[in-house]
C-alpha positions in Angstrom: 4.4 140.0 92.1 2.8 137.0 91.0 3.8 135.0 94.4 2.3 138.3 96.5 -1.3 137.7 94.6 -3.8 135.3 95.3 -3.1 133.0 92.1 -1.4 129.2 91.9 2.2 129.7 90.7 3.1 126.8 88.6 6.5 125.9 86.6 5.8 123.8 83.0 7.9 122.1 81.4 8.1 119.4 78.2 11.0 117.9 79.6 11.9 114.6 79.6 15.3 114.1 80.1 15.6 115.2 83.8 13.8 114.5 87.1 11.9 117.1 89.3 14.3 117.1 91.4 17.4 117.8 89.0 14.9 120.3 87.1 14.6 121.7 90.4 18.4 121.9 91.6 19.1 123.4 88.2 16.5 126.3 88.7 17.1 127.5 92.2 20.6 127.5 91.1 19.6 130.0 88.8 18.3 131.9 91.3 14.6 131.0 90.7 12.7 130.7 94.4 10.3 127.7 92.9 9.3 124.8 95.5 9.2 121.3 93.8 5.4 121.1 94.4 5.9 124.2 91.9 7.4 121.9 88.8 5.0 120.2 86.2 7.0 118.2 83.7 5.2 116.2 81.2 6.9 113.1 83.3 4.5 114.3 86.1 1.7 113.8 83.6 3.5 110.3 82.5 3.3 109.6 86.0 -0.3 111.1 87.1 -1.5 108.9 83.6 0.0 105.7 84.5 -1.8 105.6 88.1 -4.9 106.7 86.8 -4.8 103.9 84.3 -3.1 101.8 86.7 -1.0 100.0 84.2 2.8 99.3 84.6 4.7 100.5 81.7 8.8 99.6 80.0 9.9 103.2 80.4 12.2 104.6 77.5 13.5 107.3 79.6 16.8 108.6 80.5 18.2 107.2 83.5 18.1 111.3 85.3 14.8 111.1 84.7 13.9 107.3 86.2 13.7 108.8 89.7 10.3 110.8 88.8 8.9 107.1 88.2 9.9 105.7 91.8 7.3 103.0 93.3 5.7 102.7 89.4 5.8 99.0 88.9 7.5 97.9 86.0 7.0 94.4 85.7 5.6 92.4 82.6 4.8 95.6 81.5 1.8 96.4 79.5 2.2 100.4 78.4 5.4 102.2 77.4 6.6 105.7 78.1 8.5 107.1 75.8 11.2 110.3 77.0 14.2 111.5 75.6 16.3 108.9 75.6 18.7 108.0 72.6 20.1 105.8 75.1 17.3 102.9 75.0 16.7 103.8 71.2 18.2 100.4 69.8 16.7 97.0 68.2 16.3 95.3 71.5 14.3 97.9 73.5 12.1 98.4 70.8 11.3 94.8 70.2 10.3 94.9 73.8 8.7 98.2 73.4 6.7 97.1 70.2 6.0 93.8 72.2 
């Protein structure tokens, strides 16, 4: 019904640990029909932020989810994004984190 009326149809999400494009594999395998226009992650907001802002951040993200950050610079970095990501979670990343 909803993509018969005249509203926005929108997919949120909190997740970090995934890119749009996995997120979006994953649900039309499920049957969903969702377009990845569709898909708002709070990496999207990450993303939207860090443009705005234009700063270039260390990202603590999983490695899926690095993809949703393409053409971001990440050089000398001067903002961090923090994901999911036990991963990175160790003294040396956050030294440069903290840094």
């Amino acid at each position: 019904r909803l993509r018969s009326a005249p509203v926005t149809v929108r997919f949120v999400t909190k997740t970090t640990k995934e890119s749009k494009r996995d997120l979006l594999e994953r649900l039309t395998g499920l049957g969903f029909d969702i377009a990845e226009h569709e898909i708002f992650t709070s990496l999207t907001a990450a993303r939207n932020l860090l443009e705005q802002q234009q700063v270039r951040p260390l990202l603590l993200v999983d490695d899926k989810a690095l993809p949703d950050f393409t053409g971001i610079g990440t050089d000398n970095p001067n903002a961090v994004v923090v994901g999911l990501a036990p991963e990175h979670f160790h003294y040396e990343m956050m030294n440069r984190a903290f840094r």
